[in-house]
N, C-alpha and C positions, 0 to 999 in steps of 0.2 A: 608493167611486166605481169605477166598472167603465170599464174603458181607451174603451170606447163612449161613454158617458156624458162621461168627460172631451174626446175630442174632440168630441161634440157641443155641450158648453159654447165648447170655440176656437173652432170654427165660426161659431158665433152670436156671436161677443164677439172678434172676435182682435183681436192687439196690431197697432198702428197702423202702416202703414211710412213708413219716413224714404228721405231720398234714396236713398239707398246701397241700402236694397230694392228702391227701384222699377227704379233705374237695371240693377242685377244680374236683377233679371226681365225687366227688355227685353232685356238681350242673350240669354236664354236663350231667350226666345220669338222675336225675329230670329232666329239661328243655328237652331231648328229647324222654323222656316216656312221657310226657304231651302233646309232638307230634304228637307221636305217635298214642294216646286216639284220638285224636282232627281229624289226617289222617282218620284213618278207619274209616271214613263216605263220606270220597273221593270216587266220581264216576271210577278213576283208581282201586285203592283196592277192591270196588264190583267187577270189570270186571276180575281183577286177580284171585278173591277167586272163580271166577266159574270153573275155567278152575284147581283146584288145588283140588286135592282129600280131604276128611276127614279121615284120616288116620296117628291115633296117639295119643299123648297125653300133645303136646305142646300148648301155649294161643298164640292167637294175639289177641295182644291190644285192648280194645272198642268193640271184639266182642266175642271171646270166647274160649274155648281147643277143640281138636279134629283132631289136625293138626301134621305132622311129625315135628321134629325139622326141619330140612333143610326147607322145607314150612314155617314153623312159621318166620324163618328168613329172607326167600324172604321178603312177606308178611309185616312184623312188618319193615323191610326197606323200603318198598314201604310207607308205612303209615307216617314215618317218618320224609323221605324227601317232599312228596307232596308238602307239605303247605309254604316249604321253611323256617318254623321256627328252624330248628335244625341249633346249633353251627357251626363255620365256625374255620378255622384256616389258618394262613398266611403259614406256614411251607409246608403245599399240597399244596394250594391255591384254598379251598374246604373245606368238611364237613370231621370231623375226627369222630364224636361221631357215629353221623349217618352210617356211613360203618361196623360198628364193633360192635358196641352194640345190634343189635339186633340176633348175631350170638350168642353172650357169653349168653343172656338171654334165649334164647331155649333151648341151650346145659347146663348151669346152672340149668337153671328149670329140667330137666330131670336128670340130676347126682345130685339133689337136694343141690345144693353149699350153701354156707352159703353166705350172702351178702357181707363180707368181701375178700371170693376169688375173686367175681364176679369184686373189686374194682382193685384188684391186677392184675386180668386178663386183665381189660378193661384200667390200667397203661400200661402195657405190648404191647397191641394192638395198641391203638394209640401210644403209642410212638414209634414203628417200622415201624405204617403208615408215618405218621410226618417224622422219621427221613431220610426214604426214600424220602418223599414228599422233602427235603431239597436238595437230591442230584438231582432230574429231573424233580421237580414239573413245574418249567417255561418252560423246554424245550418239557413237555409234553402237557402246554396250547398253547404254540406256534405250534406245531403239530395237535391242533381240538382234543387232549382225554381230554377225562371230568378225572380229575383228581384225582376226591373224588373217584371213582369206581374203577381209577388203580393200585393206592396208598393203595385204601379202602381195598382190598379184601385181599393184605396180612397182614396187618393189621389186618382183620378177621381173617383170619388162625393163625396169632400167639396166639390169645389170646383164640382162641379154640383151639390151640395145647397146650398152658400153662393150661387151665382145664383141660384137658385128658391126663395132665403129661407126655407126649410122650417124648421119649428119645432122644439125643441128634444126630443120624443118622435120626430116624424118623422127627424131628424136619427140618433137612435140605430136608429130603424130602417136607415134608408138601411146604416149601414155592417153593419150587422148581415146586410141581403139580400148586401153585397158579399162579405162575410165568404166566402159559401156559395157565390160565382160566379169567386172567385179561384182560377188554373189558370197553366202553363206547365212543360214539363220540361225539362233542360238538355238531354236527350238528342237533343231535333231542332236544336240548334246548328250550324250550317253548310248549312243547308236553308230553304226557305222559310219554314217553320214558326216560324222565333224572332220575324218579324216580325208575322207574325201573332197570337203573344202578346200583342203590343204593341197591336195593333188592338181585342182582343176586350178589353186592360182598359178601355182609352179606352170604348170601345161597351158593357161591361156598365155599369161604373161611371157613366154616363150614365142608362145601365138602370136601376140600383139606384135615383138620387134619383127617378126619376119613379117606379118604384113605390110607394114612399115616401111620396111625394107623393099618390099614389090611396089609400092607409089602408093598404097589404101592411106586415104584422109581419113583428118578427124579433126574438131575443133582446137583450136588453141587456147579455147577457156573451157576445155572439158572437163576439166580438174573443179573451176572454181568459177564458173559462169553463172546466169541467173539462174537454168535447169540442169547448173552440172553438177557433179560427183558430188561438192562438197555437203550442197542442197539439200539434193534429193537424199543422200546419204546419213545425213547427221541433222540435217536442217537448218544449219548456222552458213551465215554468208559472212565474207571478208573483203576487206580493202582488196586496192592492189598490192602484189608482193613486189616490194622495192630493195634495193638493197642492203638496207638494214639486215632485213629477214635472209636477205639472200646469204649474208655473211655467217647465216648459222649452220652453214650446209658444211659438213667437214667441220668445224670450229665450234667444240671439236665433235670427233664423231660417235653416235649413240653409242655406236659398241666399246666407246671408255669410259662417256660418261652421259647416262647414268649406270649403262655396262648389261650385258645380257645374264641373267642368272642361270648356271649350270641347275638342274636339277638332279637330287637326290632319289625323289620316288617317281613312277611312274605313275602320277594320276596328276588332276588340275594342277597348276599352279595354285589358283586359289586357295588348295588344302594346305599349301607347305607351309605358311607362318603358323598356321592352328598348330601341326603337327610338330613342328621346333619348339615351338613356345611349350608344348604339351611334354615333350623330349626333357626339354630343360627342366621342367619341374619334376619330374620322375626320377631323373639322375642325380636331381640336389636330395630330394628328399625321402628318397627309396622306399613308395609306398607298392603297393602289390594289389594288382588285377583287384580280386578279392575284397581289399579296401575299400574300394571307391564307388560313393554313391552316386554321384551325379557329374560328367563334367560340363561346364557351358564354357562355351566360345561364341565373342564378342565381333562381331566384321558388319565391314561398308555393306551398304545394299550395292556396288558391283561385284564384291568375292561371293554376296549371298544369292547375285543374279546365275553367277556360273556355276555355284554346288545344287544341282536338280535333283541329286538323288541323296539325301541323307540315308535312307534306308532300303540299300542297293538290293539288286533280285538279281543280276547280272553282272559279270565281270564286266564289263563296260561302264557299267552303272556305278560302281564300287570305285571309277576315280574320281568318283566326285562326293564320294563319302568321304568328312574328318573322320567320322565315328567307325567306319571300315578303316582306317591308316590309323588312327591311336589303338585301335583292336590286335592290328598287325604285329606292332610295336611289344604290347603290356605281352601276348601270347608268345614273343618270343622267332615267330613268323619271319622270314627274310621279306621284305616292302619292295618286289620284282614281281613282273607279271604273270610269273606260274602260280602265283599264288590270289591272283586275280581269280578265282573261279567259285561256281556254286556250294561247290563240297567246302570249301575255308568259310567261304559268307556267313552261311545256315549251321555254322557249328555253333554250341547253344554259350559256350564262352565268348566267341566273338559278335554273337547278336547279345550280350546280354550289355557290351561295351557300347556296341552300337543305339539300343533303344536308350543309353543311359546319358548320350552326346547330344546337345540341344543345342541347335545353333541362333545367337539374336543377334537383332539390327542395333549395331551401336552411330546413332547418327555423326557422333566425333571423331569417323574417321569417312565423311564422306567429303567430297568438294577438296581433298587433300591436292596439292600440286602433282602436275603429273608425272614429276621423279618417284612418288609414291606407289605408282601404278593404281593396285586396289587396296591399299593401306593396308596397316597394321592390322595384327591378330591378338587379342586379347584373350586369356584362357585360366578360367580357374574350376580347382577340383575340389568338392567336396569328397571327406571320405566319411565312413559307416558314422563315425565315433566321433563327429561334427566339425572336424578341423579342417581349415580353407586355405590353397594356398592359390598366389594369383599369379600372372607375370605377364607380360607383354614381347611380341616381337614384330620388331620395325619392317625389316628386312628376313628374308627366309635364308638357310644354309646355300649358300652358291650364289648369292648376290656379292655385288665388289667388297662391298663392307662387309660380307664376312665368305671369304671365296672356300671353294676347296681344292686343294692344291694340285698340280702336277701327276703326282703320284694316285693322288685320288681319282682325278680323271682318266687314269689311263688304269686303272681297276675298273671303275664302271664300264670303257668304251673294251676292256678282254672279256666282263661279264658278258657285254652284250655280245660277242662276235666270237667267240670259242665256241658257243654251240653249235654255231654254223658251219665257220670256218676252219676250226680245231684250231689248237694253243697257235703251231709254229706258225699259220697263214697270218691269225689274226695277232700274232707280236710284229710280223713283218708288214702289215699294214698298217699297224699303230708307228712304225716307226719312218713308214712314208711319210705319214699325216702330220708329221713333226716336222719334216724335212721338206715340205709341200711346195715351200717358194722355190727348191732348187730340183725340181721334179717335173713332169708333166700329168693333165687329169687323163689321156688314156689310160698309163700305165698303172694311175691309182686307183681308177675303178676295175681295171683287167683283174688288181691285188681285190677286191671285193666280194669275188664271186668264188666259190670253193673248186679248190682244183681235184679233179679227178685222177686218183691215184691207184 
């Protein structure tokens, strides 16, 4: 059985979700529609929607319908990731919800799906993102790809091949076309470019099933053939997938276990263990700005491969500073992307937190199992007056092990979506996105867009 072949079988046949899935895919789909709203007021999303025709009848988020599916999905990824708020997951080492969701949601809204396929489809997608991210996701950050976009994009295709029911030949095509349309490098990291990774896998992998769907071949060892995906991609080769391996697809599914982390701030993943662990020791031990001479933090060389900028010039740049998010924090600063900008960066308090954060390679948390993602974050602060305090964090705030709750997510998903929306739009959206399985996605994206009053 060829790694294609067997998702094409999950696809067509997955295992059934219980509460616990459906409930953990609504929050993932809130949290990054609320993203989404909050992106599309991003100066990249303007710059893309000029160059993209009005042709159609698909919504992007926060601004409007009028757009092809495939467009809507660039787009509604672009939006998405910008801000850096979308879910993360250890299994790719990257965003799962983000890559895929905004493909099911075009192509939903147009075969007008009930909210409950949209749940099933978007189980389906990331968990084939995920379970791939499992076999090459490290060997692909060690390589410079961005690994949400290469993981991401057949993970789009599957779960836009599971709406369009495509059959089980079709099915091995479909990932097979994705195979050859997977792209992204780490090296545009702090630039517009990483979100637009995120757009083109949403938008090919949308691509792929409908090719698919019109008869376009593709190998059925595209995935994991001598020069296929896995290869070329990561460099590591595999047996065949039997059904041992087959039995992991659903059982159970990434998004329980090891589960997607909601994030708190909008910047890397990789800053948020630095930044809890840095949290936690401030509020045990209430030391002040002022105090502190030096802090170091301890990370894998893959948390150290993804923070490029310690010492940001640009709001873009600035999510991939610890030492910009501990600055935010001590100054008092809300850790939200209006505060992303030159004027905060270049204040002589916040640069003086920044030069004083030294990031090192602690080799004890590399080679960690892949429930780890990019391991632990180690953080200790010296203050003026020579006292050290140290702490460790396994897992970041919004991972399973330490989630945040209900109430919290749905403050973050009105912060992001009242400014667009205004309160009464974006309470009444928040309260679709709850109610999603007993709903349809036209009517949720129509609630998306700001009504003209």
């Amino acid at each position: 059985m060829t790694l294609s072949e067997a998702f094409a079988h999950f696809i067509q046949h997955p295992v059934p979700l219980g509460e616990e899935e459906v409930y953990l895919c609504t929050r993932s789909i809130l949290d990054t529609v609320g993203a989404m709203v909050l992106g599309s007021r991003t100066g990249v999303v303007e710059k893309a929607a000029r160059v993209i025709p009005r042709a159609g009848k698909a919504t992007l988020a926060g601004i409007g319908g009028g757009f092809s599916a495939r467009d809507a999905a660039f787009l509604n990824g672009i939006s998405g990731h910008e801000l850096e708020l979308d879910d993360t997951s250890s299994s790719n080492l990257g965003h799962p919800t983000v890559a895929v969701l905004p493909a099911l949601l075009a192509l939903g809204e147009e075969l007008n799906s009930p909210g409950e396929e949209l749940i099933r489809a978007f189980a389906v997608a990331t968990e084939v993102e995920c379970k791939l991210g499992r076999l090459c996701a490290h060997a692909l950050h060690e390589r410079g790809w961005h690994a949400s976009s290469v993981t991401g994009i057949v993970g789009a295709a599957a779960g836009a091949a599971y709406l369009l029911k495509l059959k089980e030949k079709e099915l091995v095509n479909c990932l097979g076309i994705a195979a050859s349309m997977a792209a992204g490098v780490r090296e545009n990291f702090g630039t517009d470019t990483k979100s637009l990774h995120i757009g083109k896998a949403a938008a090919d992998g949308l691509l792929a099933a409908c090719l698919a769907r019109e008869g376009c071949t593709a190998s059925s060892s595209a995935l994991d053939g001598r020069e296929g995906y896995l290869y070329e991609y990561s460099g590591l080769r595999f047996d065949p997938f039997g059904s041992d391996w087959y039995k992991t697809l659903g059982n159970r599914y990434d998004v329980c276990t090891p589960g997607f982390a909601i994030k708190q701030y909008p910047s890397c993943s990789s800053t948020h263990r630095a930044v809890d662990a840095f949290v936690d020791l401030a509020q045990v031990h209430h030391f002040q700005p002022e105090d502190i001479a030096s802090i170091r933090v301890e990370l894998s060389a893959a948390a150290l491969r993804e923070l490029v900028t310690p010492e940001p010039r640009t709001g873009d740049e600035a999510k991939f500073s610890v030492g910009f998010q501990v600055a935010l924090y001590l100054s008092g600063l809300d850790n939200m992307p209006d505060n992303y900008t030159e004027k905060i960066i270049f204040r002589p308090d916040i640069q003086r937190i920044i030069k004083a954060t030294h990031l090192c390679h602690a080799e004890r948390y590399d080679a960690l199992p892949v429930d780890m993602g990019v391991g632990p974050a180690f953080v200790s602060v010296t203050l003026l007056d020579g006292t050290e305090y140290h702490t460790e964090r396994i897992y970041p705030v919004g991972h399973r092990t330490d989630p945040i709750s209900d109430q919290a997510l749905e403050e973050k998903f009105l912060r992001c979506t009242c400014p667009v929306l205004g309160e009464e739009q974006a309470r009444v959206l928040c309260r679709t996105l709850w109610k999603l399985k007993d709903d349809a996605v036209a009517n949720l994206m129509r609630q998306t867009v700001p009504i003209l009053r």
